[in-house]
N, C-alpha and C positions, 0 to 999 in steps of 0.2 A: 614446820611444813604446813602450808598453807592448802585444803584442797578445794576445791572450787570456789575459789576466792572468801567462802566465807565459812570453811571452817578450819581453825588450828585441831587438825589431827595428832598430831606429833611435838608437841610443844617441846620437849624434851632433846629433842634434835638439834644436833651441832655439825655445820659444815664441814669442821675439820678434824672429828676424831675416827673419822675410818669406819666408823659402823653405818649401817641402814637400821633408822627404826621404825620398826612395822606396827600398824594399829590393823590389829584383826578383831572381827563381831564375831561372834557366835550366832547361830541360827537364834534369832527371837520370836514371838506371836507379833501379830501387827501393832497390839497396844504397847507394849515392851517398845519395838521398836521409834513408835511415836516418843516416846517419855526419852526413849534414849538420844533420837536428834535432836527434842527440844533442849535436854542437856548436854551434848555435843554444840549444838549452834550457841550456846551460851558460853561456850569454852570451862565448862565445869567437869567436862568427863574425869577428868584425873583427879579430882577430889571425891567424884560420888561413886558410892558402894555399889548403888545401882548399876552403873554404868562397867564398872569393875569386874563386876559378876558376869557381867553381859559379852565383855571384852578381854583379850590380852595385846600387850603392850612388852614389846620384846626387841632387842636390838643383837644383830650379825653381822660377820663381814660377808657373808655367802647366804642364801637361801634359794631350794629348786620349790617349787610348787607344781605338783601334777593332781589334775581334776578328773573325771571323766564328764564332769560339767565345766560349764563357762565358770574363770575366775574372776573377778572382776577386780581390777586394782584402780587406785588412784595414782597416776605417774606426774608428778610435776602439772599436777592440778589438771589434769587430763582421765577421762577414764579408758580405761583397756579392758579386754575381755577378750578371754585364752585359756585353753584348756590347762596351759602347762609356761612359767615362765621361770629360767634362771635367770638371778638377779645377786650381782658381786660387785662389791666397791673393787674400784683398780687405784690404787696411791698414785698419787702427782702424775696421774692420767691429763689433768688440766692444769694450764697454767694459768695465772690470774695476773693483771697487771692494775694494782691499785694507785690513786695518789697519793702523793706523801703527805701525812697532816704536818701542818704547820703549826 
């Protein structure tokens, strides 16, 4: 998953196994957080310890999220902010019509 075009969040992500996988931060300092997007924007998060520590990396078919703050998600490279969002894969919700390789 791509989120604002230039970072791979979710590398690990597959269209078609039915899960959502979520990349959530944990509260960081402003420095912390610097270090952590320069290795995010490099696509290195999933290799460094740094960033691991900082982060969890989890996959569901269901998750509710309630705040009594704004949450802030990235949706399809979009961002949102909501106190509260449920969020459930639905199977063969969509149908896809590919070409045939030759």
């Amino acid at each position: 998953c791509w989120c604002g075009g230039q970072f791979h969040s979710t590398p690990l992500a597959k269209n078609d196994d039915g899960l959502i996988d979520i990349l959530y931060l944990r509260t960081m300092t402003f420095v912390e957080f610097i270090v952590s997007i320069l290795i995010f924007r490099a696509d290195k998060h999933m290799q460094s310890r740094f960033f691991r520590r900082r982060s969890k990396y989890i996959t569901a078919r269901k998750v509710t999220l309630d705040s009594k703050d704004l949450i802030v998600l990235c949706i399809d490279g979009e961002f949102v902010a909501l106190p509260h969002f449920d969020i459930e894969i639905l199977p063969s919700s969509v149908k896809l019509i590919l070409p045939v390789e030759s």
